[in-house]
C-alpha positions in Angstrom: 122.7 83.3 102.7 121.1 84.6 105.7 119.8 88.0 107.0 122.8 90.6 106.5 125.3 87.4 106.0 129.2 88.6 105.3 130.4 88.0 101.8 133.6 86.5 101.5 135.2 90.1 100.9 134.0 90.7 104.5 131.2 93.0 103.3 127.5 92.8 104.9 125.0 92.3 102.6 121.6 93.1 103.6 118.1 92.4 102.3 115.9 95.4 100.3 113.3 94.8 102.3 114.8 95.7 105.7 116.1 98.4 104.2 112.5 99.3 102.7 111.4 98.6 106.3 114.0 100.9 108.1 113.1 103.8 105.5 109.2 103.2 106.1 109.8 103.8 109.9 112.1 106.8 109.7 109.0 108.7 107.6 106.6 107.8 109.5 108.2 109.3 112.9 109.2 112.0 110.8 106.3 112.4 108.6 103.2 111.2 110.1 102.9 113.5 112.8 103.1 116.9 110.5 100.4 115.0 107.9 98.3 113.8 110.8 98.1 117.7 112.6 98.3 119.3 109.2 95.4 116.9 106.7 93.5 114.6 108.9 93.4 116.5 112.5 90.3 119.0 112.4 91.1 122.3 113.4 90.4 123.4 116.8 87.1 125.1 117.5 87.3 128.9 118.9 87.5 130.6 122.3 83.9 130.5 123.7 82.9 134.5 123.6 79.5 136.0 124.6 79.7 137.7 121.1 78.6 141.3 120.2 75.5 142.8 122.0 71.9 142.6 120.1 69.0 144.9 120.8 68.8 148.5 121.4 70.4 149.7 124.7 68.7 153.1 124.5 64.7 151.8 123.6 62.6 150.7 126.4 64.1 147.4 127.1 67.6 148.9 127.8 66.1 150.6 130.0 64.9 147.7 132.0 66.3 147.3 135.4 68.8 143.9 135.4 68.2 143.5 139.0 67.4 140.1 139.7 68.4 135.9 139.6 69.6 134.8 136.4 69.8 131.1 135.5 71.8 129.5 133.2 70.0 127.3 130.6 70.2 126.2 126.9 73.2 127.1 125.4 75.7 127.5 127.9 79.0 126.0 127.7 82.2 125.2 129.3 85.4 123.5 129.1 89.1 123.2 128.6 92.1 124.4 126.0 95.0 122.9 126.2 98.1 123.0 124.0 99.3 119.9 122.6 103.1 118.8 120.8 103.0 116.0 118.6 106.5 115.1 117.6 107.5 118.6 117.3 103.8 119.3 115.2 101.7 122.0 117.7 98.1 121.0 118.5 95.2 122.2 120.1 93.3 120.4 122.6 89.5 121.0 123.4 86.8 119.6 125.2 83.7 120.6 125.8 79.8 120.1 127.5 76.8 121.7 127.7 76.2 119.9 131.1 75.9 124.0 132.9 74.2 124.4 135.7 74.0 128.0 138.1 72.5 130.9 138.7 73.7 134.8 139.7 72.4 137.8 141.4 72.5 141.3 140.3 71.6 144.2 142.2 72.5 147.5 140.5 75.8 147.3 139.1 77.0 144.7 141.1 77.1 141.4 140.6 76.4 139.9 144.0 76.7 135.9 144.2 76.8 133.7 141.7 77.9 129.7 141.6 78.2 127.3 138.3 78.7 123.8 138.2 80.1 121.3 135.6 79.3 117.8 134.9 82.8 116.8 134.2 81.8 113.2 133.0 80.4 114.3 129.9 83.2 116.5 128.7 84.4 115.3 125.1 87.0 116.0 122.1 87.2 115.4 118.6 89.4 112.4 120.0 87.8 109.5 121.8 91.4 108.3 123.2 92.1 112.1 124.4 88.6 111.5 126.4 89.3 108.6 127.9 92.6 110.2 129.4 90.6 112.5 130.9 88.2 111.2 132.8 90.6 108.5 133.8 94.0 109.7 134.6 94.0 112.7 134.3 90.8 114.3 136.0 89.4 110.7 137.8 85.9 111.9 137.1 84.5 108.8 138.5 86.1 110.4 141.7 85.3 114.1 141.2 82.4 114.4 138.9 82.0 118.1 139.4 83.8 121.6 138.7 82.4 124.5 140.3 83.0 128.2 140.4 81.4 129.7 143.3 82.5 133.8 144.1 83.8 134.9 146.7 83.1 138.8 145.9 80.7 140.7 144.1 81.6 141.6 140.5 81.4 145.3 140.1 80.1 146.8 136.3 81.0 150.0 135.7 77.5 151.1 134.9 74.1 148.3 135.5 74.0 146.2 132.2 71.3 147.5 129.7 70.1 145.6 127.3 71.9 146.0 123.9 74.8 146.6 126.5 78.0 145.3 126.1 80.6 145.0 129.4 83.8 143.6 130.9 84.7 143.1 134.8 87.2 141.4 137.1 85.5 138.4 139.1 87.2 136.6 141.9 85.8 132.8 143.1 86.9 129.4 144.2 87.4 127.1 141.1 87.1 123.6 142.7 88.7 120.8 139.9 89.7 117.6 141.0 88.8 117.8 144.6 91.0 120.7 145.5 89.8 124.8 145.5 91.8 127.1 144.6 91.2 131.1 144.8 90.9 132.5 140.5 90.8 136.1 139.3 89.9 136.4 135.9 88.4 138.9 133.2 84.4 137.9 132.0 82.3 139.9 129.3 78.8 140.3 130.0 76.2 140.9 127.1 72.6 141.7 127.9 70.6 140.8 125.0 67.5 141.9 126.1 65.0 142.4 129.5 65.3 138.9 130.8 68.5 137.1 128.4 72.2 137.8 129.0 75.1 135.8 128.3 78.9 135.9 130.0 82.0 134.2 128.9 85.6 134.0 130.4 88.6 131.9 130.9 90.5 131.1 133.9 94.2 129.7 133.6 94.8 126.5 135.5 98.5 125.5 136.2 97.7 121.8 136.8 99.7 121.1 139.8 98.1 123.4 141.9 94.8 121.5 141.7 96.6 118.6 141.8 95.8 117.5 138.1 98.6 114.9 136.4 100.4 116.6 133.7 98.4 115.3 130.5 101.4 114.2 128.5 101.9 111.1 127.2 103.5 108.5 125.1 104.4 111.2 122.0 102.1 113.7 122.6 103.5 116.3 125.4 101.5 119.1 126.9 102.3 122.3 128.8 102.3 122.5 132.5 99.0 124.9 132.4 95.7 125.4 129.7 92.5 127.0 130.5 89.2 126.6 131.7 86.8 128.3 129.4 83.1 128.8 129.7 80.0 131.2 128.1 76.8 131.2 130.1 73.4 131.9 128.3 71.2 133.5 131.1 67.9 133.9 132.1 65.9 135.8 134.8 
């Protein structure tokens, strides 16, 4: 008798193993998604933050003028947050580099100029196939190898940043990604550590569409229509 061959009653019979076979698919689309996000997918690593100020703002190094250019060197940061739905199962998708370069100027309590570029190619996950995405389809780094974030006006601190100091401020700049600039007003917090190191960290919403980015969705997983560019700057004068 062959596969799923009428009995003379009229009745289908068919074999266990296609049954076996049917039930193995349904819990795996069912299943494997919430086991994957839930036991084998790491978790997704924080926000990037300056932290909590060090050092005493009130001895002689908070006293220190921060006038000056500040460069950004080892242990800066920057990247991207996105949120990710895996057959129903939430995710969240980072990537990350420590390919920073830029420098700012302070004068007093303002923030003067200031310009930071990212070397998009070496952006990477916890998920080699989530890379490739990215510099292919989605961000065509081999095209636009570079993010910057140049301002456009001065950052104003409510008081000049001591060291030990702690501060937040509204900055406004072009955010160039994928080839197209786009005016960004976002919140930073600036922490100066001591005389001559100073870190600052933020995160600037993208709707991807308005820098002409492709939505990032596909096959099963499904993204939102926005995520965020996220960076933390370790400064020096």
């Amino acid at each position: 008798m062959g596969i799923g061959e009428r009995t003379g009653a009229g009745r289908i019979i068919r074999p266990k193993w296609l049954i076996a076979a049917l039930i193995a698919v349904v819990v795996l689309v069912v299943c494997g998604p919430f086991v994957y996000t839930r036991f084998i997918a790491t978790d997704a690593p924080g926000a990037l933050s300056a932290g909590p100020a060090t050092g005493d703002p009130k001895g002689a190094a908070g006293s220190a003028s921060a006038d000056g250019t500040w460069r950004a060197g080892p242990g800066s940061q920057a990247g991207y947050r996105v949120q990710e739905v895996l057959f129903g199962q939430d995710t969240t998708a980072v990537g990350r580099t420590n390919a920073v370069t830029g420098s700012l100027a302070i004068a007093g309590r303002n923030v003067s100029s200031g310009s930071f570029t990212v070397d998009m190619t070496t952006l990477k996950s916890d998920r080699s196939q989530r890379d490739q995405q990215f510099q292919g389809r989605i961000m065509n780094t081999a095209s636009f190898p570079r993010a910057t974030f140049t301002l456009t006006k001065p950052i104003v601190l409510e008081t000049p940043p001591a060291a030990g100091a702690r501060a937040t401020a509204t900055a406004t700049g072009d955010l160039l990604l994928r080839g197209a600039t786009k005016s960004v007003t976002f919140e930073v917090t600036v922490v100066r550590d001591a005389a001559d190191q100073a870190r600052v960290s933020g995160s600037i919403p993208v709707t991807f569409a308005d820098w002409r980015i492709p939505n990032p969705s596909i096959g099963p997983i499904e993204t939102e229509d926005h995520g965020t560019v996220e960076f933390l700057l370790t400064l020096r004068r």
